[in-house]
N, C-alpha and C positions, 0 to 999 in steps of 0.2 A: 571407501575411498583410500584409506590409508592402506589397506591390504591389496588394492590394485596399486599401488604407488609400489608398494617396495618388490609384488612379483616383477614391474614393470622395470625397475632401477632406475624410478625418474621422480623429482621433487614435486612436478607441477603436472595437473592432466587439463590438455585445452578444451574437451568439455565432456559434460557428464548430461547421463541422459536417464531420466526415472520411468521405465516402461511398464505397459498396460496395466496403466489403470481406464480402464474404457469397459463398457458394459458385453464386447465381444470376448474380450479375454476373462470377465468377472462371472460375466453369465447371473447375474442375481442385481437387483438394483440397490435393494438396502445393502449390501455388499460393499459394490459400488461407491455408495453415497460414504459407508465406514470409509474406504483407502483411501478418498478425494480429500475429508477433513485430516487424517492420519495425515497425507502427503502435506498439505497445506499447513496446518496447524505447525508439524515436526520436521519431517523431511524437508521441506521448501528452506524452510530457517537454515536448517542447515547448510544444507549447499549453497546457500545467500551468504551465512557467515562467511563459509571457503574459499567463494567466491573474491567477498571483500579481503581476504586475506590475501590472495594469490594464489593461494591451493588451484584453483582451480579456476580456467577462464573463461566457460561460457556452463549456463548451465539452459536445460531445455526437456522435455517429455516424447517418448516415442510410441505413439499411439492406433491404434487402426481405424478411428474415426475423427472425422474432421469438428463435428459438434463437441468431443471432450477439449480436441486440442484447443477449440477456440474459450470454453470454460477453464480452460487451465491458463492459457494467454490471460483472461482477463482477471485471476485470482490472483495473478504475481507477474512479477518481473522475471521473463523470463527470455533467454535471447535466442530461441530457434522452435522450430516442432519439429521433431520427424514424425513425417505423417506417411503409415505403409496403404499403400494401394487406393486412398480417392483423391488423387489427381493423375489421373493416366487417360494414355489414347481412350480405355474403355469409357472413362466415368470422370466428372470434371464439377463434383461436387462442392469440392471445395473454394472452388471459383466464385459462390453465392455471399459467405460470410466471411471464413475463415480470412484468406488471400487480401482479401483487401483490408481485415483488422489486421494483420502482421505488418502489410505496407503502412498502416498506421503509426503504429508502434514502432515500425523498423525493426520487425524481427524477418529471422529468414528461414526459410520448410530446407527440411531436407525429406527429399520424395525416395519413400521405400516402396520398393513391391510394385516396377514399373511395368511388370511383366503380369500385376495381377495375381500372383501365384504360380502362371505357368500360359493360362491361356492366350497372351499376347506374346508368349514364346513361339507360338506354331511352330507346325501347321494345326489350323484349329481342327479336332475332331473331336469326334463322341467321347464322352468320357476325361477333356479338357480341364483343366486344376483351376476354380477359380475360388480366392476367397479361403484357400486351405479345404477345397472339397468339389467334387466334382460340379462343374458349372449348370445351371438351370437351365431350359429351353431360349428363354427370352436372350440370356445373356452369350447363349452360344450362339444363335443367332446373329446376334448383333457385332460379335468377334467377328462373326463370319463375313459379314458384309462388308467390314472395315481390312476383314484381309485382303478380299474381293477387289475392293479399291485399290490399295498397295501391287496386288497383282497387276492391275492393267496400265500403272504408272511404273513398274518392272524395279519396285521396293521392297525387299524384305518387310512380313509385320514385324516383328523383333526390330529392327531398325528405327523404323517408323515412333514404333513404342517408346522405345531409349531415347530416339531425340525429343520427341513432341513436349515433355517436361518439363527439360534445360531451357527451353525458349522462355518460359516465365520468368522473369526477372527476379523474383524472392525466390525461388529456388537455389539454392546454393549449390549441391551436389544430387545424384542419383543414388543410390546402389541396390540395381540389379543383381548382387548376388553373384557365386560359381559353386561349381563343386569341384571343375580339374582346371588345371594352366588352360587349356582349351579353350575351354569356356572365356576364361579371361581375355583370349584374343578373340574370340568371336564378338563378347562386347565391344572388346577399341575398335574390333572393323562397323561395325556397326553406328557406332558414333562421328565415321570417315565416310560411310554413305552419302553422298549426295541423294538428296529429294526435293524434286521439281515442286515450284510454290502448287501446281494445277492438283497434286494429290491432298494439301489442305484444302483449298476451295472445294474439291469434292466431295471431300468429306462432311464438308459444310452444309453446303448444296443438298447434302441427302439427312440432315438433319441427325450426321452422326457424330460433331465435334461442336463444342458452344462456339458460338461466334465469338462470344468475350475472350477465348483462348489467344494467348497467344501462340505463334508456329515459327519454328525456324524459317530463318532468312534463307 
């Protein structure tokens, strides 16, 4: 913290985020289970001190599953999750637990990885990025069918993908990511799309979005 403070030339950072510790990125359980009390035990303290100090104004975990994040919510005080890739057009898992302990608590997701990795970028094809590798049958599939939709309501997936998020109320922010300027406007157009309420219903309808989701207005 102190060494991003002074590359930064700033006194205060408004939040600080302790990423993967989750059993996707650890890959070993007893691993795992080591960094959670490490975190908890040391690091949590820490940035709880900084916190109360002013050092720092919100502090939070960035995770790639919704069951660490919500084990991490209820081990500390913590004011946000970023959670990359399960709450998206594809997958809306964290709608079950997570989402509604944060609403609890009043904490807020910031949703990473709206794109899945790549394959709610389309156009879907063989060989589609999901999850950091290429996607499984079921799950291309199932992209598929939800581009499918967007096609016949005359909606980018990309679009679709980028807004469907923001309509949850504990969501704070997105980030999809870029690599050029391009890209960066191809998201703002994207979040400018108009999308007819009949392409959530469909999606519904075909038992490809939870109903408990909410959808833009």
């Amino acid at each position: 913290v102190e060494q991003s403070c002074l590359r930064l030339g700033i006194a205060r950072l408004d939040l600080v985020l302790v990423h993967d510790v989750d059993l996707w990125s650890v890959g070993d359980k007893a691993l795992l289970e080591a960094r959670f009390r490490t975190m908890m035990d040391s690091g949590y303290r820490a940035l709880d001190e900084l916190r109360r100090a002013g050092v720092i104004g919100a502090i939070g975990c960035g995770l790639n599953e919704s069951d660490m994040c919500l084990r991490f919510a209820r081990a500390g005080d913590f004011d946000c999750m970023l959670l990359a890739g399960r709450y998206t057009l594809l997958e809306q898992g964290a709608l079950q637990e997570l989402l509604p302990y944060c609403g609890q608590r009043g904490m807020s997701i910031i949703l990473g990885g709206p794109f899945n990795s790549g394959i709610l970028a389309g156009p879907v094809r063989e060989g589609a990025w999901y999850d950091y590798a290429p996607a499984p049958p079921a799950v291309l599939d199932r992209a598929r069918r939800i581009e499918a939709i967007c096609t016949r309501h005359d909606v980018s997936l990309p679009a679709a993908a980028l807004q469907f998020p923001l309509a949850h109320p504990l969501v704070a922010s997105v980030i999809p990511g870029a690599l050029a300027p391009q890209e960066v406007a191809q998201n703002a157009a994207h979040l400018r799309c108009a999308i007819p309420p009949a392409l959530w219903a469909e999606l519904r309808h075909e038992g490809l979005l939870d109903p408990a989701a909410p959808v833009p207005d």
